[in-house]
N, C-alpha and C positions, 0 to 999 in steps of 0.2 A: 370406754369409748373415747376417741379421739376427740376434740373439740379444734377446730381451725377457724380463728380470729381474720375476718377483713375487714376492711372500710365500708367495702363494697362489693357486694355480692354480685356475682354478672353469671350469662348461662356458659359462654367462656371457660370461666372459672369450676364454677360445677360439673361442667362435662367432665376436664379432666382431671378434678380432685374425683369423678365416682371412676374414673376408671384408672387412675395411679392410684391409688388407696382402697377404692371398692374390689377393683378386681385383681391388680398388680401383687399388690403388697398384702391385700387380703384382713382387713382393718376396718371395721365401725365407725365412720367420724360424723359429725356435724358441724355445718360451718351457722357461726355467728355474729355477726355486723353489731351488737351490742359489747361492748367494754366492760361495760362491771359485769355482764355474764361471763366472760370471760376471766377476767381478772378476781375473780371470786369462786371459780372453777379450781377445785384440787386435784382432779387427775390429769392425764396426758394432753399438753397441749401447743397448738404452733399458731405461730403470729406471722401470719401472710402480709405483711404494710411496709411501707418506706421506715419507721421507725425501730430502733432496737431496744427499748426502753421497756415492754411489757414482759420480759422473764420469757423463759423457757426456748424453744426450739424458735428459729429466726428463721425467716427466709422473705428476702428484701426484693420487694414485689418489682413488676414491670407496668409500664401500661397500654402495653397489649391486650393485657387479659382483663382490664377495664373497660376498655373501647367496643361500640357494635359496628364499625366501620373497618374497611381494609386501609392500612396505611404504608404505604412504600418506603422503606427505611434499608439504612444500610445496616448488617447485623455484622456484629462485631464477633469474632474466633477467638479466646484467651486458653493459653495455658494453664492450669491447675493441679492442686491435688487430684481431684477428681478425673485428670485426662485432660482432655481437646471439651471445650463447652462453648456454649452460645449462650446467649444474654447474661455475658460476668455480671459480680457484683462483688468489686475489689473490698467494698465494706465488710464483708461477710466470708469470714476465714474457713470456719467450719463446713458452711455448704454455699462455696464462691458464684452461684451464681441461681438466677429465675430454674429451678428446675421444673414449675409447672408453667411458666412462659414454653419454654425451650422443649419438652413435651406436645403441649397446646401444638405448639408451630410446625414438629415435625407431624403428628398424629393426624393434625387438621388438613395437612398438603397447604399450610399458607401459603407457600411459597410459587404455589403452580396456579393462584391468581393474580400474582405477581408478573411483570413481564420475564421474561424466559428464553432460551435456546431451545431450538427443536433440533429432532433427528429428521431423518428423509422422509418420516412417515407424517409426520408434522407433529410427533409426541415432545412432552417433557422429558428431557434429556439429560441422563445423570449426572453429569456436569454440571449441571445447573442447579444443581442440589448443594444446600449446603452441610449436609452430611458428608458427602462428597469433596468439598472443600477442603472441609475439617479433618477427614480422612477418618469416620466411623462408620462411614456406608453398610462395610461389611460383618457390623455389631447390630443385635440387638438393642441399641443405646441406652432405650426408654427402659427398657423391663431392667436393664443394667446398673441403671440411675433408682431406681425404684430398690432393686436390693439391698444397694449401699446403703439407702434411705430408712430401709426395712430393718438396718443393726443399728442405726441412728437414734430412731425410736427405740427397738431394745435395750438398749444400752444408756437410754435418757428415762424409758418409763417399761421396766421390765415386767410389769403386770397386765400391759399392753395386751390382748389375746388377737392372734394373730390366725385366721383359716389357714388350713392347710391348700394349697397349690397344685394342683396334678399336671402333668407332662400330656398332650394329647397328640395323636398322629392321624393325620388326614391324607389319604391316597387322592390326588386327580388325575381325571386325564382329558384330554383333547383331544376330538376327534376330528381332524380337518379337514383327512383325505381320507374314507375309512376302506379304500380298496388300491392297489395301485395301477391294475390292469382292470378289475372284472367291473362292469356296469357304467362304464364309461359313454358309452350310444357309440353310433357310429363314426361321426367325424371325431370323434377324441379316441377313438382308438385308432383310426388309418392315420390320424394325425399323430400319433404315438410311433404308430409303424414306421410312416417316412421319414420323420426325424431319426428313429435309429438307424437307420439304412445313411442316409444324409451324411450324419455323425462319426458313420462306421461304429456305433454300439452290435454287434452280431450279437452277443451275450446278452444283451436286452431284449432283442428281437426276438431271442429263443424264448426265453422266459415269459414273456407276454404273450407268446404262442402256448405251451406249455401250463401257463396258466387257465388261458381260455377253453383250451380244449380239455381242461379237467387234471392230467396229467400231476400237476402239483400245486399247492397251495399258492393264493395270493401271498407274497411277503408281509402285507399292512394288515392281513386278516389274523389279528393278534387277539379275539375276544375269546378263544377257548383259555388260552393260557392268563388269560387278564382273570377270567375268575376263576380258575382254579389256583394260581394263587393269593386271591381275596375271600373269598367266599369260604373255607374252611376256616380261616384265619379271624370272620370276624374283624377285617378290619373295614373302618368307613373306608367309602370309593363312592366318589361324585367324578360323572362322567359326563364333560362338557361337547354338544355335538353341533356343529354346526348344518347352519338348516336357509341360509341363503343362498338366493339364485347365483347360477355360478356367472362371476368377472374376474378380476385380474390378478386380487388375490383371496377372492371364496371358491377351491375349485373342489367341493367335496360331493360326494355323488349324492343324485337327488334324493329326494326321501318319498318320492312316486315310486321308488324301485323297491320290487317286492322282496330282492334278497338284504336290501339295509335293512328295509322299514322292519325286516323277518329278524335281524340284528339287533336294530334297537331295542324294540320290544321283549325281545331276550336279557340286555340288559338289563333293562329297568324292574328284572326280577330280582336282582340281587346289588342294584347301583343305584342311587338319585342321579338324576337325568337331568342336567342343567343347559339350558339356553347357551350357545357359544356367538353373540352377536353378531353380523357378518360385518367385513370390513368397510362394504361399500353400507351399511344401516348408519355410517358416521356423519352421511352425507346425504341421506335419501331416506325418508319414516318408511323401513322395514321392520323394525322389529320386532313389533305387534301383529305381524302378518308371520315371521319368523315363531316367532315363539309359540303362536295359536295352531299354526302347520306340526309343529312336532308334538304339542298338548296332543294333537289328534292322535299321532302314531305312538304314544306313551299311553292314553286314554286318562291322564292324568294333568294335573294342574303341573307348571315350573316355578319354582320357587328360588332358584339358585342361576347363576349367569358367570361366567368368564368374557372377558371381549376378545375377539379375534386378533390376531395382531398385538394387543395387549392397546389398542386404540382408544384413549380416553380423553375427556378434558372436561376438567372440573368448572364448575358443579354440574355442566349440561348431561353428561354422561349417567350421572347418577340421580341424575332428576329423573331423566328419561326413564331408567330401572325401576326408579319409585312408580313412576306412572303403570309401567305396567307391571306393578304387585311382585318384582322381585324382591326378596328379602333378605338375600345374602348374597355378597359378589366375592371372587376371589379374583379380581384383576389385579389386586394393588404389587405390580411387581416391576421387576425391568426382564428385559429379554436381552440385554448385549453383556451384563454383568452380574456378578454376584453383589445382591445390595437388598437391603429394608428397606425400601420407599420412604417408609413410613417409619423407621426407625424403632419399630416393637415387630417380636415374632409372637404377637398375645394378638384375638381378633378383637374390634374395635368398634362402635356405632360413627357412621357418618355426620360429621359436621360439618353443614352447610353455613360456608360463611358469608358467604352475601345475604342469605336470610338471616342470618346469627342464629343459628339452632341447631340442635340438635334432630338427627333424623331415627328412624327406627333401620335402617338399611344397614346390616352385618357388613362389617370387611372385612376378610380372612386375607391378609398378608405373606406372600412369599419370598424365599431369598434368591433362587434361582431353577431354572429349568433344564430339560434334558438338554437342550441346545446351547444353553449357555454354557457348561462344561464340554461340548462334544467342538461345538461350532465356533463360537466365539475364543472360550478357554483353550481351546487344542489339545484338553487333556486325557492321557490312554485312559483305555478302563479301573489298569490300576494306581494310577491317580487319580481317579474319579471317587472308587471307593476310599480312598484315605480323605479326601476332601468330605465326603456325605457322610465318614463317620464322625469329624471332628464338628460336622455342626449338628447334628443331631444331638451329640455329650454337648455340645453348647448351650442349645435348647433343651435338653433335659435338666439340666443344671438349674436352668432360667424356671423350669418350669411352666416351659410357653407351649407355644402349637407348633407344631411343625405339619408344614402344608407343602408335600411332594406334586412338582407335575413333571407328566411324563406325555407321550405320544403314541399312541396305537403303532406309528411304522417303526417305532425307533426303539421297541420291542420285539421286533420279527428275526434279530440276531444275524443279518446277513447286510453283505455290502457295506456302505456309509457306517452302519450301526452294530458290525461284529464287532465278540465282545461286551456289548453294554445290556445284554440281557444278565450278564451277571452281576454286574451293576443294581441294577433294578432288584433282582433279589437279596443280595447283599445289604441293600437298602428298606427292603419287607421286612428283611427278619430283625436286622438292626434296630428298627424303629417300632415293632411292634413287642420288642423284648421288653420285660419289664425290669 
């Protein structure tokens, strides 16, 4: 067992020594605030404090991970062995700087109580990130920092016993328009019509005719081929639906409608069925109403959430989730870029830190979406699949999660989205290979 020496033990500090070492690195430790338990200790051990004077594995604390308050500080970028880090510590040649500070800070989202840049939508904007700064956005950093860590230990205490680590793959999807013509009522389909008329769309015109009258498939009506390639395969698929009244940007069809609700309910034979927040619940107590509305047409409880728009702000957002008994969120992401948020592709327990504690509410962390390759990246199909295989071997490497989201329309293989259905398989079989 590991033994790690502090001064001062904080919930801080514990959080992310159990999850860099509990789960990361995969290591038995206990931390101890006594000194001669320590220093009368013969196995593996590390000395978390400002001094270098007690032997063994050094690492020359901060006091962030002291304090139960938010402090507004400017953080400092250094050069290293180790790459691009945050909280140096020029003292300390071996491992140059706080890497359970520099963890803590990215894991916790300290930075997003922090004041901040927003984008249009009034989010945290990755620029404002100091991953982003540093230019590790697009690394798993934390889990990266942990393995180095993980031959550190080896290599200082080779009897160390270390779990083994598995690679896991999680399918999502969003459902935010789940039809593009059918069940729309009547004023959003004449309103459909004259816009394309308006526009000179005729090719849409058709197609929305075409579709209504039976003739051919909705484009967005992607849920045969969503489970027949999940469902044999065994792989997880959490399928997020949004279920607020439609405004300006919730425009998904009701769930009054007998051919979703006949959809949904299909899914959730073979998918966990997660709450999709709606964008205007950020501004207005819907989501209690949201979420109890689709429990009805699941006949089951939601335990899982994504937010619409990817709309969050800490800690209100995941307070709100806690309140109504969500248990795992997979929001933690960007939608204009490839980026960790949170700087781990491993899932995470929320730490609230205006409370100072830890929460019991799962984060599942992603690195990008279908849009972010298609829409923001510009990139073809087959640079999409050379990108989604290099970070899957990334993440298998790591031994993290990897958590795909995709879209019901952008599945359908035509228009906007020809092409990226083979993407998306390409990306099944890849990630579900062992």
């Amino acid at each position: 067992m590991l033994l790690i020496y502090t001064p001062i033990n904080t919930k801080r500090l514990n959080y992310i020594l159990k999850f860099f070492f509990g789960q990361l690195i995969g290591c038995d430790f206990k931390v101890t605030t006594v000194f001669s338990e320590y220093s009368d200790y013969s196995g593996p051990r590390i000395n978390y404090s400002d001094k270098n004077s007690l032997g063994s594995i050094w690492i020359s604390s901060s006091e962030i991970m002291f304090s139960d308050t938010i402090i507004q500080f400017e953080l400092e970028i250094a050069e290293s062995v180790w790459g691009k880090i945050i909280f140096p510590k020029s003292e300390n040649k071996e491992i140059p700087f706080d890497v359970f500070a520099a963890s803590f800070y990215l894991a916790s989202r300290y930075e997003e109580y922090l004041p901040f840049s927003v984008d249009s939508h009034g989010r945290f904007s990755h620029e404002s990130s100091i991953a982003f700064k540093a230019g590790f956005l697009q690394k798993p950093i934390i889990n990266i920092w942990a393995e180095k860590f993980r031959k550190i230990l080896f290599a200082n205490y080779p009897e160390l016993v270390f779990k083994k680590q598995n690679f896991n793959f999680i399918s999502t999807i969003d459902i935010d328009n789940a039809f593009a013509y059918k069940e729309k009522g009547f004023i959003r389909t004449s309103g459909g019509y004259i816009l394309s008329l308006l526009k000179g769309k005729t090719k849409d015109f058709k197609q929305r005719s075409n579709v209504l009258n039976g003739k051919i498939q909705d484009p967005y009506d992607t849920f045969d081929y969503i489970r027949v390639k999940h469902l044999p395969n065994k792989i997880s698929l959490k399928i997020f639906i949004l279920a607020g009244k439609y405004s300006k940007y919730d425009k998904n069809v009701k769930l009054s409608s007998p051919l979703f609700s006949k959809v949904i309910k299909e899914l959730s034979g073979y998918s966990e069925i997660g709450i999709h927040p709606s964008y205007l619940s950020n501004f207005k107590e819907t989501l209690t109403e949201e979420k109890k509305n689709l429990e009805k047409v699941i006949e089951n409880k939601i335990s899982i959430s994504r937010q619409h728009f990817l709309m969050m702000k800490l800690p209100e957002t995941y307070q709100k989730l806690i309140e109504n008994e969500i248990k795992i969120d997979f929001s933690m992401g960007y939608s204009d870029v490839v980026g960790y948020r949170a700087g781990t592709c491993s899932p995470f327990y929320f730490f609230d830190i205006k409370k100072n504690q830890e929460t019991e509410l799962l984060i599942y962390p992603f690195a990008w979406m279908d849009r972010t390759l298609r829409q923001h990246l510009q990139l073809s199909p087959k640079e999409a699949i050379e990108f989604i295989n290099k970070n899957i071997a990334e993440i298998k490497e790591l031994n993290g999660t990897f958590v795909s989201l995709w879209h019901n329309e952008s599945l359908g293989d035509i228009g906007y989205w020809k092409g990226w259905k083979a993407v998306f398989e390409n990306m099944i079989n890849n990630a579900n290979k062992s």
